[in-house]
C-alpha positions as CSV (number, residue, x, y, z in Angstrom):
1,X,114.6,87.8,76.6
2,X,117.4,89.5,78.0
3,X,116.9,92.5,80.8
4,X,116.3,95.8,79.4
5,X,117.2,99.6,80.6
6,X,114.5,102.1,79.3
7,X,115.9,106.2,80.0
8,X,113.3,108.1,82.2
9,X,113.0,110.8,79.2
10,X,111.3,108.0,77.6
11,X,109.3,106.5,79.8
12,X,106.2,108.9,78.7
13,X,106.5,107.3,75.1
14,X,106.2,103.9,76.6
15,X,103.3,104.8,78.5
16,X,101.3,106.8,75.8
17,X,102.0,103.7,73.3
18,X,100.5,101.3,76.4
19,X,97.6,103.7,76.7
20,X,96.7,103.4,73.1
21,X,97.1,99.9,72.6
22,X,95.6,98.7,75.8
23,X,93.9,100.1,79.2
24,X,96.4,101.7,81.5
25,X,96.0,101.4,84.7
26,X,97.8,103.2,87.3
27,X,98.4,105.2,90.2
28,X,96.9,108.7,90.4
29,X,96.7,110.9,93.1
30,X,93.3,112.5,94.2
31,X,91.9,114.3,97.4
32,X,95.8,113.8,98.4
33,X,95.6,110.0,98.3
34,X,96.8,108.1,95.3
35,X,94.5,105.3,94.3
36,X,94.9,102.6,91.2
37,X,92.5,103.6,88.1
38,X,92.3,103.3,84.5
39,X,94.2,106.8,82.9
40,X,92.6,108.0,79.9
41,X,95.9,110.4,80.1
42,X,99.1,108.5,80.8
43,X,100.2,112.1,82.3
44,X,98.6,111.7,85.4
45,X,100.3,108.8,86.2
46,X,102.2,109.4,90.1
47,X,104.7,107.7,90.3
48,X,106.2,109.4,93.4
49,X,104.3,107.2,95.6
50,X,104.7,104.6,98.5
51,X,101.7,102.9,98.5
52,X,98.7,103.2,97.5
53,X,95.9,103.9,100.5
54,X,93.4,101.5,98.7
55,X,95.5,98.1,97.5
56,X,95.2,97.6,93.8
57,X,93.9,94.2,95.1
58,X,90.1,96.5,94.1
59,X,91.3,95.7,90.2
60,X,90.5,92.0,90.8
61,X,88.2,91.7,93.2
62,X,86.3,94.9,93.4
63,X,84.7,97.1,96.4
64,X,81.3,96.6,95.0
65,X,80.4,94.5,92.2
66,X,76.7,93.7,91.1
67,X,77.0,89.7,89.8
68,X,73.7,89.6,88.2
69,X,70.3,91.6,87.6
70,X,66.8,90.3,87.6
71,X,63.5,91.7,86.0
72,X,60.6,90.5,87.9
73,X,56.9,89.5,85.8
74,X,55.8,87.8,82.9
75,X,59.2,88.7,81.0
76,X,61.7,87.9,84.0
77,X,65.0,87.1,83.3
78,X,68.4,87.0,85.1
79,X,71.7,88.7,83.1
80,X,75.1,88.9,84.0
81,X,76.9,91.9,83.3
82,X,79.8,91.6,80.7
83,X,83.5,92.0,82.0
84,X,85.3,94.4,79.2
85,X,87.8,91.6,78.0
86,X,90.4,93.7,76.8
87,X,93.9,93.5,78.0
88,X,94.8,95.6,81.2
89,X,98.4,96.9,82.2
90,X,98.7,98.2,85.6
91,X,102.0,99.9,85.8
92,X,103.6,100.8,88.8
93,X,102.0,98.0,91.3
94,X,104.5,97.2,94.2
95,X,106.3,94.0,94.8
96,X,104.3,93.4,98.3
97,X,100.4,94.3,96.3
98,X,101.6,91.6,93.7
99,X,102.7,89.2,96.7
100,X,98.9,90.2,97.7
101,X,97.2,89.1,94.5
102,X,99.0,85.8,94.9
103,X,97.8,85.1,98.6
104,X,94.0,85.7,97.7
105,X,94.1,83.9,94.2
106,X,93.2,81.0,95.6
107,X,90.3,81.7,97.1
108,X,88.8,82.7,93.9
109,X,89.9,80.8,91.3
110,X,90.3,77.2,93.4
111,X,93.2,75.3,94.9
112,X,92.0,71.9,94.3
113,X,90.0,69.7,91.6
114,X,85.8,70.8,91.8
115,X,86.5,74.0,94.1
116,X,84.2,76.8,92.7
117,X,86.4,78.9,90.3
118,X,84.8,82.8,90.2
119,X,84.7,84.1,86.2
120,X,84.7,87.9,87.3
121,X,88.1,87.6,89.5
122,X,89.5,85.3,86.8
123,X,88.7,87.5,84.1
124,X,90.2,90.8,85.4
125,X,93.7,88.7,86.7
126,X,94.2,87.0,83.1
127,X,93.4,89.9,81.6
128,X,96.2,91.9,83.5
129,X,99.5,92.1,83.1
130,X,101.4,93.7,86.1
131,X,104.4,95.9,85.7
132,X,105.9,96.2,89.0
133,X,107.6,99.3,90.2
134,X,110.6,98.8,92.5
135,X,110.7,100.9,96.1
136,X,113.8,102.8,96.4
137,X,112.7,104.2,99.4
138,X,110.4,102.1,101.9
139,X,108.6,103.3,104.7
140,X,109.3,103.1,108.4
141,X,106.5,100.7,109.1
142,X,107.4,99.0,105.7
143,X,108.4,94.9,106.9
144,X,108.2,92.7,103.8
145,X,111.2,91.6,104.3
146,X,110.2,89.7,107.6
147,X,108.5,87.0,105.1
148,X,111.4,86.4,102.7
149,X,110.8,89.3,100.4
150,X,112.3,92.3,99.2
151,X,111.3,96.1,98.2
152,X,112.4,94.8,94.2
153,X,111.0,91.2,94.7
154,X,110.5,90.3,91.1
155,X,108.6,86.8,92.1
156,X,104.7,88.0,91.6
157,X,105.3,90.1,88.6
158,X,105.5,90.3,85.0
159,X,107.9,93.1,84.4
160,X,109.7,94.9,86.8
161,X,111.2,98.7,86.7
162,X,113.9,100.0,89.3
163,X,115.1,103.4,89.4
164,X,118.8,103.1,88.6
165,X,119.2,106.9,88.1
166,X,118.9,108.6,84.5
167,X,117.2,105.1,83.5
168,X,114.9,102.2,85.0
169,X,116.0,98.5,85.0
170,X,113.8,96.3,83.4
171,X,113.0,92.6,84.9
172,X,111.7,90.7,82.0
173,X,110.2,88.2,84.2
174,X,107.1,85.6,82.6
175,X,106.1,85.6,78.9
176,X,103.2,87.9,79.6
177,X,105.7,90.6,80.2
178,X,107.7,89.6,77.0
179,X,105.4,89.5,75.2
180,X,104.1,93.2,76.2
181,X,107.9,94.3,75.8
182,X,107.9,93.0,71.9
183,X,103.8,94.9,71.3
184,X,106.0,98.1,71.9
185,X,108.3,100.4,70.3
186,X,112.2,99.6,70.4
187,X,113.2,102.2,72.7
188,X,114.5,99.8,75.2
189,X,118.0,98.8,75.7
190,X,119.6,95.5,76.8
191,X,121.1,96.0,80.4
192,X,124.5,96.0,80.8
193,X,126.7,94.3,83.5
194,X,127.3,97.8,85.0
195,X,123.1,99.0,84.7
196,X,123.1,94.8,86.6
197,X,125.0,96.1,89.1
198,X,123.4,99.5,89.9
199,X,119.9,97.3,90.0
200,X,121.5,95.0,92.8
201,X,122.7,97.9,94.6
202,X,119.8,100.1,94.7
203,X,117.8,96.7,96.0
204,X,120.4,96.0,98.4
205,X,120.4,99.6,99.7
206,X,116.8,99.7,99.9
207,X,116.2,96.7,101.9
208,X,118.8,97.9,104.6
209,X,116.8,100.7,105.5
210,X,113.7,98.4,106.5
211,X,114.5,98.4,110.5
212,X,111.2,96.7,111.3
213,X,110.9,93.4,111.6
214,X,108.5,90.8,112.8
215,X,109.6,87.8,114.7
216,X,107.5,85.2,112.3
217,X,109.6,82.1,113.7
218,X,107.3,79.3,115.2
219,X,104.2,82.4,115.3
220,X,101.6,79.8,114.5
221,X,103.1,77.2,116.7
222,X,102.6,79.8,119.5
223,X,99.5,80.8,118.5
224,X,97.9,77.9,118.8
225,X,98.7,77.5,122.3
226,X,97.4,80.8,123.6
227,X,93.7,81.4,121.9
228,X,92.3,81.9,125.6
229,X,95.0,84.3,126.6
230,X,94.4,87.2,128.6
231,X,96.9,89.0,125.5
232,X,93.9,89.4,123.8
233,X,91.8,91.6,126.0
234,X,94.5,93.6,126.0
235,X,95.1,94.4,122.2
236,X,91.2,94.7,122.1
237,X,91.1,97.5,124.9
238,X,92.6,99.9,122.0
239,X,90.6,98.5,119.5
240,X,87.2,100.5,117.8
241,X,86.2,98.1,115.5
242,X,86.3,100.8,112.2
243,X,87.8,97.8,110.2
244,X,90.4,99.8,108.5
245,X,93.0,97.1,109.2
246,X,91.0,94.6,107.1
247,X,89.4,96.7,104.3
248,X,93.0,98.6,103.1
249,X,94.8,95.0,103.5
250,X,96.1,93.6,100.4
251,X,95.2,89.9,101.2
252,X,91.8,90.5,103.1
253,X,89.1,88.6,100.8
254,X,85.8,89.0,102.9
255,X,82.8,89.9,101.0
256,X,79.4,89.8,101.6
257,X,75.9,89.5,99.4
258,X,73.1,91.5,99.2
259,X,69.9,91.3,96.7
260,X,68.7,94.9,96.3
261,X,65.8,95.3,94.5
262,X,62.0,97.1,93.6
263,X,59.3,95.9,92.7
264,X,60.1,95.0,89.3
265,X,63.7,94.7,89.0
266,X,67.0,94.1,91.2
267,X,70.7,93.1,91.7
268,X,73.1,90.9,93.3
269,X,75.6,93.1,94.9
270,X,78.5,91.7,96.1
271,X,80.5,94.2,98.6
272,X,83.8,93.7,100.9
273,X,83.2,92.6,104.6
274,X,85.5,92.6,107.3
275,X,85.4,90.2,110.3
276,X,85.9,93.4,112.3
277,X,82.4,93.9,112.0
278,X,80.1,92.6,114.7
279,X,77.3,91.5,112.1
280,X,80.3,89.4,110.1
281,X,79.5,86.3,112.4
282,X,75.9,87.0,113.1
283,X,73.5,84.1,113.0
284,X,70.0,83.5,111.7
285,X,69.3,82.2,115.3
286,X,70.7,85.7,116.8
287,X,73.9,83.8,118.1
288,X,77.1,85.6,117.4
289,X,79.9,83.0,118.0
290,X,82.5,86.2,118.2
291,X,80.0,88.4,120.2
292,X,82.9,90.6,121.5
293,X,86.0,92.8,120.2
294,X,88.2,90.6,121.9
295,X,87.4,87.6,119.9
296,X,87.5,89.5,116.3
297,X,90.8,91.4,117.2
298,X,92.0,87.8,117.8
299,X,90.3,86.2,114.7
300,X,92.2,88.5,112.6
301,X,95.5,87.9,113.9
302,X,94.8,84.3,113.8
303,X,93.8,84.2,109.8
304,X,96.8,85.7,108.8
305,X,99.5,84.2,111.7
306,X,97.8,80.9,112.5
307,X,95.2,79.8,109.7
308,X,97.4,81.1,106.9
309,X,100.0,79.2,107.6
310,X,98.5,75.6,108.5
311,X,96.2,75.8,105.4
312,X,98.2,76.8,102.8
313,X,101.7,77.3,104.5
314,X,102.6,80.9,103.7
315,X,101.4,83.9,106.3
316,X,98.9,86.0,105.7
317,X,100.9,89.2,105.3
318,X,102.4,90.8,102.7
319,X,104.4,93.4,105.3
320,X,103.2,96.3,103.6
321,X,102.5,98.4,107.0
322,X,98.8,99.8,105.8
323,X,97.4,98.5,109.2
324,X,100.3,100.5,111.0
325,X,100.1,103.3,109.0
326,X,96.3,103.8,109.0
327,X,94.9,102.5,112.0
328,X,93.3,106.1,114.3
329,X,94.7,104.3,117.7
330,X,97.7,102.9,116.5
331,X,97.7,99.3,117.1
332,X,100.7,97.7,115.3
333,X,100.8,94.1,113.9
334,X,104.7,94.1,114.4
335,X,104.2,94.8,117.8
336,X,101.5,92.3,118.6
337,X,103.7,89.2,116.7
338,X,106.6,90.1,118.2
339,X,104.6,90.2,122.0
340,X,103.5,86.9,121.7
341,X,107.0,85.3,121.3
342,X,107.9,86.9,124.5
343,X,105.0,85.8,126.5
344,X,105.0,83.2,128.8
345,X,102.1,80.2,128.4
């Protein structure tokens, strides 16, 4: 299928028709932060966002999720709760929280032959279909492109809409996104050479004004050959160990379990965890092989700079800037990558 040009004035058709053929899913602003959730009104859709504060990495592999319940007696049984099937569209997802879903899909659904494949996280990613909205304007502490990828990257998607003006640009990408394209109305246009060229340049202009950038080169080389440096008790000086960093990351994939239950009945909860947290690494025995701040500050540079890399060869990082952006005492992931080139072993 050839690339397509929808005009804004129509855009609210398209997403109205989405909205009663499928669930939308979107971004909608509340309490003055936008989140990703399911719109029962395609009109509150924001599209005059950045980022999102919570990555729509939640769709997939939620906050909280109970796995199964358990009644307790002479009538006990174990259920599992049912995942709506239904097909999902999450429109307006950014290139770098798409780049996300593919850095943590292997840890749920398997890399190799016999790996333990998770049916709730597989369920809600087939299900979805994700329509990717270009960023025209990135942030200051915005630095995807330090890993090869750009504000319109259309690698991770299934569609993809840049703001070319009076109109978006469509990138009809994988079949998913075809096929979506052909359940609709024909209100879309094929793209001409000029509407091509106005797509290039607003990517083009867009990845110019990302200033940032993190020295990646030979990072888990270097790594590797400073774990007992004194760098480290440095960075963890400013540190306060609230975990923001690791909760509002789009390719953190720590959870924990907990069975909650009374006398007769219960749940098994499964809830995100950071390795920021001092309990994270605590042992039955009471040892706590990263007993200080020191050594999770540096366990968390080291799964996305060192680990990353030498297990599956591709960082850790999507460059999307949440950990800048968010953290209260400002510690800054550029800054720390970009330090330990300089330093001397």
């Amino acid at each position: 299928m050839d690339n397509l040009t929808l005009p804004k004035d129509k855009l609210p058709e398209m997403l109205a028709e989405i909205a009663a053929k499928f669930i939308l899913v979107g971004p909608k602003e509340e309490t003055g932060f936008t989140e990703f959730q399911e719109l029962e009104d395609p009109k509150d859709i924001n599209l005059d966002y950045l980022l999102s504060r919570v990555p729509p990495k939640s769709l997939v592999f939620q906050q909280t999720e109970t796995l199964f319940t358990f009644t307790k007696g002479k009538n006990a049984k174990v259920e599992t709760p049912k995942v709506d099937p239904g097909k999902r569209i999450v429109f307006g997802i950014r290139p770098c929280d798409a780049r996300g879903y593919s850095l943590i899909n292997p840890v749920f659904e398997g890399k190799n032959e016999g790996d333990y494949k998770d049916p709730f996280y597989i369920m809600r990613r087939n299900r979805s279909t994700l329509i990717g909205l270009s960023c025209n304007e990135p942030d200051v502490n915005c630095f995807c492109t330090s890993f090869g990828d750009s504000p319109a990257n259309t690698e991770f998607l299934d569609l993809l809409f840049t703001d070319i003006g009076d109109a978006f640009y469509i990138d009809v990408i994988t079949k998913k996104g075809e096929e979506l394209i052909e359940s609709l109305s024909k209100i879309f246009s094929n793209a001409s050479a000029e509407e091509r060229k106005a797509r290039v340049n607003v990517e083009e202009t867009a990845k110019g004004t990302i200033l940032r950038h993190m020295d990646t080169d030979g990072a888990p080389e270097k790594l590797s050959k400073m774990f007992n440096h004194k760098y480290w008790e440095q960075v963890a000086m400013r540190c306060i160990g609230c975990g923001i960093c690791t909760y509002l990351c789009p390719t953190c994939h720590c959870f924990d379990m907990q069975d909650e239950s009374t006398l007769k009945q219960g749940g098994r909860i499964r809830v995100w965890d950071s390795c920021m947290n001092p309990e994270y690494t605590h042992h039955a025995s009471g040892h706590n092989p990263r007993p200080t701040r020191m050594n999770r500050v540096r366990n968390r540079v080291y799964h996305k700079f060192n680990y990353f890399p030498k297990n599956d060869d591709v960082f850790g990082c999507t460059g999307c800037g949440r950990c800048i952006d968010y953290c209260p005492v400002n510690i800054d992931i550029i800054d720390i990558i970009n330090d330990i080139q300089e330093l001397e072993l």
